[in-house]
N, C-alpha and C positions, 0 to 999 in steps of 0.2 A: 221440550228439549229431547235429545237423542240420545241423553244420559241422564243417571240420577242428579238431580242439585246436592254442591253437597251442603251440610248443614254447620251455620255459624262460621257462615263465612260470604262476603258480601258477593253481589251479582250482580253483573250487567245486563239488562234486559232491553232487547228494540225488538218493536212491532210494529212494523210497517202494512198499512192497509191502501191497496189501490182496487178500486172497484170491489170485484168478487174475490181477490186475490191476498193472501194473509202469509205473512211470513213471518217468523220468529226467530231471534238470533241472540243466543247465550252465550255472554263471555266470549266473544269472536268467533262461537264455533260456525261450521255451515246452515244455512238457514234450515228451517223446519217450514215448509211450503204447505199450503193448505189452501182451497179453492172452495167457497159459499156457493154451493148447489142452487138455491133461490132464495130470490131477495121477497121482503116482506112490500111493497112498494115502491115506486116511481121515485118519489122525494125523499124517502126517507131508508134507504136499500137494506139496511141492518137490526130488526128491532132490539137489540140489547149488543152491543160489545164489553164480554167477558175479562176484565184482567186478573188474574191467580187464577180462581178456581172455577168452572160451572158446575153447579147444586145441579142434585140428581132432578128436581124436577122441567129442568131445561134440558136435560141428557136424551139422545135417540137412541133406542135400542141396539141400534147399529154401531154405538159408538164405546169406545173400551180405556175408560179413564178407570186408572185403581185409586190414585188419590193427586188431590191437588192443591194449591201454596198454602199455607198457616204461616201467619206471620205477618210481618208489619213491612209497606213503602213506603222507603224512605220520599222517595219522587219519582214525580210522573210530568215529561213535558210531552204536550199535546200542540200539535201543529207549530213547535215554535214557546210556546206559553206554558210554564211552569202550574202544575198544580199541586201545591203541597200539600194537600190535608184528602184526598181524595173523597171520603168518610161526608163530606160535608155536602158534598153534591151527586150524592153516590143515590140510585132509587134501590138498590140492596146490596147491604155490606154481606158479605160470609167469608167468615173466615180470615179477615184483614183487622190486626189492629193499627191501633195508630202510632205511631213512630217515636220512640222515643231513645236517643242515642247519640250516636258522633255524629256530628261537630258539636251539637247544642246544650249534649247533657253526658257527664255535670257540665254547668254553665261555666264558661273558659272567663267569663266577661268578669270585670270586677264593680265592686258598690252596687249602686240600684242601674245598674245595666242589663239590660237584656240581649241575649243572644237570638240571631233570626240568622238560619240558614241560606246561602245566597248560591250556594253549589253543593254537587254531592260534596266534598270535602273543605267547603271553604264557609268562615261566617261573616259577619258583622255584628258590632255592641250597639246597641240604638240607648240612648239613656231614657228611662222610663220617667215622666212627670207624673208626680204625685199633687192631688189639691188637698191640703188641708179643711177642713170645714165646706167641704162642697159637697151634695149629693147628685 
């Protein structure tokens, strides 16, 4: 971003990847343009894409982060497809926890219903089946 985030208070984040070409856009501001110098291979152009933070040990000397996101995503859609837990298919968490807040918690749902997030602001109650005497 081209300013500080501010803190405890929610954010829109789009990241737009075409080829070598990365842009970043906060809360409607003007993008943050950034261009991949070399791809790691043919098939596969990116070996790791970063969301919040990248750990010092992936940093180039040349490059001048003082600190990056703590804290928890709510969501992430990719291509189209919702991923809500990112954590679960992640090959290194840092600095991400897992989500825990509006709309879902405290749970709006009532009796043995469960609340499941179906937008950033929107939910749905699923009713949870219980088995008696089943393992």
């Amino acid at each position: 971003s081209r300013y500080p985030i501010e803190l405890n208070k929610w954010h829109q984040c789009l990241i737009e990847i075409q080829s070598q070409k990365l842009s970043l856009i906060l809360d409607q501001e003007l993008p943050v343009i950034s261009y991949e110098l070399v791809s790691s291979n043919i098939l596969w152009p990116r070996s790791f894409t970063f969301i919040g933070c990248l750990p010092n040990q992936y940093r180039s000397r040349n490059i001048s982060i003082f600190e990056g996101f703590r804290g928890a995503i709510q969501k992430i859609i990719l291509n189209n497809q919702s991923l809500n837990d990112i954590r679960r298919n992640s090959i290194e968490i840092y600095n991400i926890t897992e989500y825990h807040g509006y709309p879902c918690q405290p749970n709006p749902c009532k009796l043995n219903r469960k609340c499941y997030q179906i937008e950033l602001n929107n939910y749905t109650c699923i009713e949870e089946l219980k088995q008696n005497g089943i393992s």
